[in-house]
N, C-alpha and C positions, 0 to 999 in steps of 0.2 A: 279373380280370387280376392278377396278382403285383405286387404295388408294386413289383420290382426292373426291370419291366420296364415297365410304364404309368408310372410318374416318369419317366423318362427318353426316353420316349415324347413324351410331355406336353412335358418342358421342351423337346426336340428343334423341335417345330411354334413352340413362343412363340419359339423363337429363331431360325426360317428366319422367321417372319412381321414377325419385329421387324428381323431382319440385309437382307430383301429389299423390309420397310416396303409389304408385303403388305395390312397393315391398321393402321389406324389404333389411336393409344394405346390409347383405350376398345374400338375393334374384338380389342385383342390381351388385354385383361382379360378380355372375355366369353366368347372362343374359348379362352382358359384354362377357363373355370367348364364351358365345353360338352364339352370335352374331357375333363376333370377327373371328371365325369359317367358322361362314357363309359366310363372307368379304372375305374372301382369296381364296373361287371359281374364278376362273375366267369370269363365268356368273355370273349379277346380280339376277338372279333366285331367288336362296335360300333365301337370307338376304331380298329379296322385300318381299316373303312369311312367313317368318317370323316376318317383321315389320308389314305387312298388317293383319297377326292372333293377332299381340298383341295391333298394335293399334282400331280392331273394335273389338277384346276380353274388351281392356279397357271400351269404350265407352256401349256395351251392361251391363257391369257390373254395370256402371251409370247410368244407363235407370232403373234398377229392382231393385238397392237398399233399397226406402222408402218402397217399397211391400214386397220385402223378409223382412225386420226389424219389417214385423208386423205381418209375417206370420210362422217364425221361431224362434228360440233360439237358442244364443251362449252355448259354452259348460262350460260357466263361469257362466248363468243364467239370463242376460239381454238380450236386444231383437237381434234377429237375425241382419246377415249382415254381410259379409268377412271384414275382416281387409287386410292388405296389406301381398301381397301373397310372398310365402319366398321360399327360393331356392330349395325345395322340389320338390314346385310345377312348377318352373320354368324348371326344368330339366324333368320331367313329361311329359312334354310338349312339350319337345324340344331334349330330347337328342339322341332319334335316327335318327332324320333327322340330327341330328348335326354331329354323326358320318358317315350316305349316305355321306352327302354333303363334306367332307373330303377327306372319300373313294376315290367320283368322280373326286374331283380337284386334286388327285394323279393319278388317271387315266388321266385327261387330259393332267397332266403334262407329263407322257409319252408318246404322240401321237404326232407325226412330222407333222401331215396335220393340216389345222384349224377345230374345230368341231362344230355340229351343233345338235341338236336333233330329229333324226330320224322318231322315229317312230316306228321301228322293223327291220332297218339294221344294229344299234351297239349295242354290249350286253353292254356298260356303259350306256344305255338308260334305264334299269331293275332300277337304283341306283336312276336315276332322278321321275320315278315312284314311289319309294318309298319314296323320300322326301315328293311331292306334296300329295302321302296320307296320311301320317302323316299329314301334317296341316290340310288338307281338314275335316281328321276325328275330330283334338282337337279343329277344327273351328264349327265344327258341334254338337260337344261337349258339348260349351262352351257357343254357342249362346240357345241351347236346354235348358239345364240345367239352363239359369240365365233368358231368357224370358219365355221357359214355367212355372214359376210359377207364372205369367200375368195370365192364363188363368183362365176364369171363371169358368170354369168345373173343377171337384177334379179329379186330376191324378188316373190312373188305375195302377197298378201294373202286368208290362208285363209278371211278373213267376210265375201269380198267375192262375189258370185252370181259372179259372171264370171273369178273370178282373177285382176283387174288387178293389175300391175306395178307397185310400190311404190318408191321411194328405199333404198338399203341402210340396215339398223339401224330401219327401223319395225316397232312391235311390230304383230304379227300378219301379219308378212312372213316365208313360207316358201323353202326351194329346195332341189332334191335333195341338195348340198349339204350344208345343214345337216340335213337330217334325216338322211343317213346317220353326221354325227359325232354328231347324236344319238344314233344307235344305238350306236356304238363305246362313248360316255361311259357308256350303259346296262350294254352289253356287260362292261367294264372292272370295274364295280361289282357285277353278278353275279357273274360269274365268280370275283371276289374273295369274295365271301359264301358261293358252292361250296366254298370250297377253304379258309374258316377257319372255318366254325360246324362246332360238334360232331356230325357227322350219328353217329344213334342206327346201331346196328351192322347194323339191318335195311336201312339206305339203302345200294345200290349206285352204281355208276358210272351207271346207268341215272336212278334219280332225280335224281342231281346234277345232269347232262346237262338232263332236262326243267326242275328247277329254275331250272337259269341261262337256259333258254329262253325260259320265262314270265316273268322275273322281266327279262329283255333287252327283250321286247316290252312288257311293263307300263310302264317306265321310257321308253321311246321312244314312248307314249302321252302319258306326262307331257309333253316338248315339246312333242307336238301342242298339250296341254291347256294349255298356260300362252301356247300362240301365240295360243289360239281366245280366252282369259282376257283377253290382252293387246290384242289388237284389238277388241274390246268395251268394256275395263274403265280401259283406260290410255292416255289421248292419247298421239299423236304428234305432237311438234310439227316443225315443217319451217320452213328460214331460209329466205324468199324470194328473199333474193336470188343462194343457191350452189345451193339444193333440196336441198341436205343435210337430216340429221336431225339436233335436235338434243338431247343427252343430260344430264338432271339430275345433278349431283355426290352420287353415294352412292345411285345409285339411286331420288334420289328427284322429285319433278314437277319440270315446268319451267316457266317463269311464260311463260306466251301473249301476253301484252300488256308488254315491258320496253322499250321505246322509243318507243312512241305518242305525238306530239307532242300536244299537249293546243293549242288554241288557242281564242279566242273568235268566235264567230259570233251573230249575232243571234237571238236565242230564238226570235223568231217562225218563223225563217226554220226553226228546227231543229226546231219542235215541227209546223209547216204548217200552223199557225191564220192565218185570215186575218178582214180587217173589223174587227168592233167587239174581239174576243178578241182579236187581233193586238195593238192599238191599248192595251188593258189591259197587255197583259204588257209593252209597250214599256214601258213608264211606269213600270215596277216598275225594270226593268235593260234596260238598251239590247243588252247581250250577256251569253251563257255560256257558261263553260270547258268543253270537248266535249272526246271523244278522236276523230282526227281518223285513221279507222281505215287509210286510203287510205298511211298513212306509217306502218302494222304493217311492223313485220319479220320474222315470225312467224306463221303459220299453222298451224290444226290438220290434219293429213292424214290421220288417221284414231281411231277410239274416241272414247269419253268419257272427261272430266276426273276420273272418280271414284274411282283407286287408282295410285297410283307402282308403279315394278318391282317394291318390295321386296314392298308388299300383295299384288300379283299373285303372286309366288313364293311368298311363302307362304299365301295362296290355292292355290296348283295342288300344291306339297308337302303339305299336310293332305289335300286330298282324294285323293290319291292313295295316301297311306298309309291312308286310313279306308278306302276303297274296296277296296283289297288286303286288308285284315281283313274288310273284310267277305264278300266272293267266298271267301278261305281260309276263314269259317268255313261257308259255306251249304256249298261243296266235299266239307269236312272234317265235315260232322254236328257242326259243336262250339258251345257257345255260351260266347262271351268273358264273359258275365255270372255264371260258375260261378267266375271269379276271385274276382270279390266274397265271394264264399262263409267 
């Protein structure tokens, strides 16, 4: 991209993220470097696809704020609603299209002819596939997850045999809903990739069209995939006493156990030894400090403890982009390892 037009690009995003506090300090340094990245492609591709995920990412986030603030819980105990999202999550989101899009403009930089975007005559066309699924998916992600809990109907929980009905905002709760702004979010982000990569002069209206169709469905795969990720991978925790959900600040876990009254109870009593065993441990301490789980306020509703949103998103952006490269290249007869070359 032309410096007179990627600078200005660049400063435009640090300055709606810093003037709407979008993201946090550090969130707004590293969404510089990611962006900054993107700028020095020599196509404007990347960086339009990346400004175009974060600016209708911003915008849907706006749209679903007053509903999510009345339908969840922070992990602090007021009402739901993201605060400004921090470089965790901005890397999440961005960092392996950050590093495609690198790759490719190293590749370009080697190449003596002028290039153009094929289709399935150049193997650096596998690189540009996995940018475009990258957003396609955390666009599809992102509009899923902040409008589907608009919908009227309670989310279903996709790993659960039966499809039970879940609390709004647990991961791995589906509803038509959000899978169709999923698809929009997908939709939005093809489309955009149609209509600014350099298609090589052999690509008609006809490829563009299938382009954005495949690359629409791929990307509304990715919510599925990060619901199916999130229900397995990432607890839900739930307050007991609203059944709201409630949501880590920045994406990240929530603590299961924050108000457990801890009190003392008689060891014996707590370990169920009884007779002479009982009668030792008495004599050691009459009582110990237990958590006293009956006064949890907090319960898991679903998943395991073993990855925050941010893990899980960028779990489900990696594999999504690998997996796009690699389909384009069995597709395309091409093999990515002729880069190395």
């Amino acid at each position: 991209m032309k410096p007179y037009i990627g600078i200005p690009l660049v400063s435009g995003l640090v300055y709606r993220a810093w003037a709407r506090k979008s993201l946090t300090p550090l969130g707004i340094v590293v969404a510089a470097i990611s962006a900054s990245a993107h700028a020095i492609h020599p196509w404007s591709a990347p960086v339009t696809l990346l400004a175009v995920f974060y600016f209708s990412g911003t915008k849907v986030t706006k749209v679903k704020h007053e509903v999510k603030s009345r339908l969840t819980l922070s992990a602090a105990g007021a009402e739901g609603g993201e605060g400004p999202r921090n470089h965790i999550q901005v890397l999440a989101n961005s960092v392996v299209a950050t590093m495609l899009s690198i790759a490719h403009a190293i590749v370009l930089s080697k190449s003596s002819s002028d290039s153009c975007f094929s289709l399935r005559h150049n193997t650096a066309d596998i690189l540009i596939v996995g940018i475009v699924a990258n957003y396609a998916a955390v666009a599809a992600d992102t509009f899923s997850s902040e409008l589907g809990i608009l919908s009227k109907s309670k989310p279903r929980l996709i790993t659960s045999l039966t499809l039970r009905e879940v609390p709004p905002g647990t991961n791995g709760g589906v509803t038509a809903t959000g899978l169709g702004a999923g698809l929009l979010g997908s939709f939005i982000v093809s489309a955009t990739s149609a209509a600014v990569l350099p298609f090589c002069a052999s690509a008609g209206i006809k490829e563009r069209l299938l382009w954005t169709a495949a690359m629409t469905a791929w990307g509304t795969l990715g919510s599925v995939l990060d619901s199916v990720l999130g229900g397995i991978l990432q607890a839900s925790v739930v307050d007991k006493r609203s059944g709201k959900v409630v949501e880590g600040s920045g994406g990240r876990k929530v603590i299961i156990h924050p108000s457990g009254k801890v009190v003392a109870v008689d060891s014996a009593e707590t370990t169920g030894l009884e007779g002479p065993q009982a009668a030792t441990l008495r004599s050691g301490s009459s009582s110990a400090p237990v958590r006293d789980e009956s006064h949890e306020s907090r319960r898991v509703e679903t998943g395991r403890d073993w990855l925050d949103n941010n893990g899980v998103n960028l779990l489900m952006a990696a594999t999504m982009s690998v997996g796009a490269m690699g389909i384009s290249q069995w597709v395309w007869g091409l093999d990515i390892a002729d880069l190395l070359v």
